[in-house]
N, C-alpha and C positions, 0 to 999 in steps of 0.2 A: 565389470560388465556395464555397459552405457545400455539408455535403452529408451525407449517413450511414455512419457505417464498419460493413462486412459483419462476420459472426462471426471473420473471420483475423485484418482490422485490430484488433479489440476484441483479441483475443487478443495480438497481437502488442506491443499498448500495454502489456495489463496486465503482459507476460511480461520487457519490457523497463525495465519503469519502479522505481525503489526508493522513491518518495514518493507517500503517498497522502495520502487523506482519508477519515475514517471519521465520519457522522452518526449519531447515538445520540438517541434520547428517551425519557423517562421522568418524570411525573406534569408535564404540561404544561413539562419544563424540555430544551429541545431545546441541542444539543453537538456542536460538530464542531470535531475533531482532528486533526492529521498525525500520521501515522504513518510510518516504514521500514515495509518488507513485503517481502514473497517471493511468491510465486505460482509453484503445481503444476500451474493447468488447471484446477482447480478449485474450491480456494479457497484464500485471502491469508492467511499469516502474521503475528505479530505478536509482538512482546514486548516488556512491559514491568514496570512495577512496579505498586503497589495505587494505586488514586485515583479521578478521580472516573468518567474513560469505563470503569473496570472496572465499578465501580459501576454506573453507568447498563444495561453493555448484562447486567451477570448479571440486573440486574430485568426487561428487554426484551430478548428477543435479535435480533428485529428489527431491523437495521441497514444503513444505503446505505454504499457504499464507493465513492470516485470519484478518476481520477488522470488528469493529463493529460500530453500529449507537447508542449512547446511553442519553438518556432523564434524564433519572435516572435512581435505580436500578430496578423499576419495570417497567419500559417501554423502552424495549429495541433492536433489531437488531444484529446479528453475522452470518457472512460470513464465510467458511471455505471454501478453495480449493487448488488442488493440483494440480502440474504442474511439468515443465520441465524448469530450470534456464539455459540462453545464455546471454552469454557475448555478446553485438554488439560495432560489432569493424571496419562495413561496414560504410564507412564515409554518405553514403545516408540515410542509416537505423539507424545510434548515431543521424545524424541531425533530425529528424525525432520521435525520442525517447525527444531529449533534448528541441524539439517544446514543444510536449505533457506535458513535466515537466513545461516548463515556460509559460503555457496556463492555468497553474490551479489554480484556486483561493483558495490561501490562506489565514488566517486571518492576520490581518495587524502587530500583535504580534504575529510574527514565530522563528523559531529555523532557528539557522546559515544555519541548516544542508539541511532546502529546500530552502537556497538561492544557487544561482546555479553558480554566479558570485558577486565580490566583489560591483557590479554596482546594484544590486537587489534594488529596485524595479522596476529600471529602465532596457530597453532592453540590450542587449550587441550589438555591432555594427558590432562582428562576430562571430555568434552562434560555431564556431570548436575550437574558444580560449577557451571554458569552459576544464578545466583539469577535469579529473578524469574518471572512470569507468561507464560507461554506461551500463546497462543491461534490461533482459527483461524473466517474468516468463510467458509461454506462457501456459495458466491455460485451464486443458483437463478435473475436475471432480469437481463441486461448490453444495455446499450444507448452508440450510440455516436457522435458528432457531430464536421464536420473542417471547418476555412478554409484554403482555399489560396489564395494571389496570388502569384503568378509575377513580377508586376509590379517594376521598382525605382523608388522613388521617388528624386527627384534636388532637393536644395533647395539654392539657391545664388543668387548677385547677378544679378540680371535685366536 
C-alpha cells in the first residue's frame, strides 16, 4: 500500500532521522548531499566546513531537504521539504544550533563527519571551540510519501 504521511508522520520522520539530504542549485549546476542534521520543528541543522554546498546555497538559499525512514524496500518513509538556507554566525543562535547537534543520538559506529569535536563521544568543555560552519534550513513546505507490505515473501525449492 503507498500512501501519504499526515503533518505528525512528517514530523515524526524528520525528528527521528540523523541523515539527510540536501539539493542545492546554482547557475544551472544542480547538487545533492548528505548530510547529519538535527531538527527543532522547525528547521534542520548542519555542520560543516567551507566547500562546494556552502557555496552553492550562500548564492541561492533556496534549498530541498529530504530523509527517509527505511525497513526495507517495501516498507518505507520519505520526507521531502523546502526551505530557505542561513548561515548562523550569531554566537547565541551557533551555540544553540551546535547544542541540538550534539544532543542527538547517534549510532555508536558513526562517520567522522557527525562527530563535532576530536573529544566525541565525550562533551567538549567549551561548546565555541568546535570549528567550522554552522547552519540552519528553516523548512516553509514538507510533504510526505510511505509503502507498507505487511506481506512475507518466502523463496525456497518448489
Amino acid at each position: 500500500m503507498f500512501g501519504s504521511l499526515d503533518n505528525n508522520q512528517i514530523e515524526e520522520v524528520l525528528m527521528h532521522q540523523v541523515l539527510g539530504r540536501i539539493g542545492c542549485c546554482d547557475n544551472g549546476v544542480s547538487y545533492i548531499v548528505p548530510i547529519s542534521y538535527a531538527y527543532d520543528g522547525a528547521c534542520v541543522y548542519g555542520h560543516t566546513k567551507e566547500g562546494m554546498k556552502i557555496n552553492i546555497m550562500r548564492k541561492n538559499t533556496a534549498v530541498c531537504f529530504e530523509v527517509e525512514e527505511m525497513k526495507d524496500m517495501a516498507n518505507w518513509k520519505s520526507v521531502i521539504a523546502w526551505g530557505k538556507f542561513e548561515e548562523v554566525t550569531d554566537p547565541a543562535q551557533r551555540t544553540i544550533g551546535l547544542q541540538l547537534l550534539l544532543s542527538r543520538v547517534l549510532p555508536l559506529i558513526s562517520s567522522e563527519t557527525t562527530h563535532l569535536s576530536p573529544l566525541w563521544p565525550f562533551p567538549v568543555s567549551d561548546i565555541n571551540s568546535i570549528k567550522g560552519i554552522v547552519f540552519r534550513i528553516a523548512l516553509e513546505k514538507k510533504t510526505g510519501r510511505f509503502e507498507e507490505n505487511n506481506e512475507t515473501a518466502f523463496y525456497g525449492i518448489g
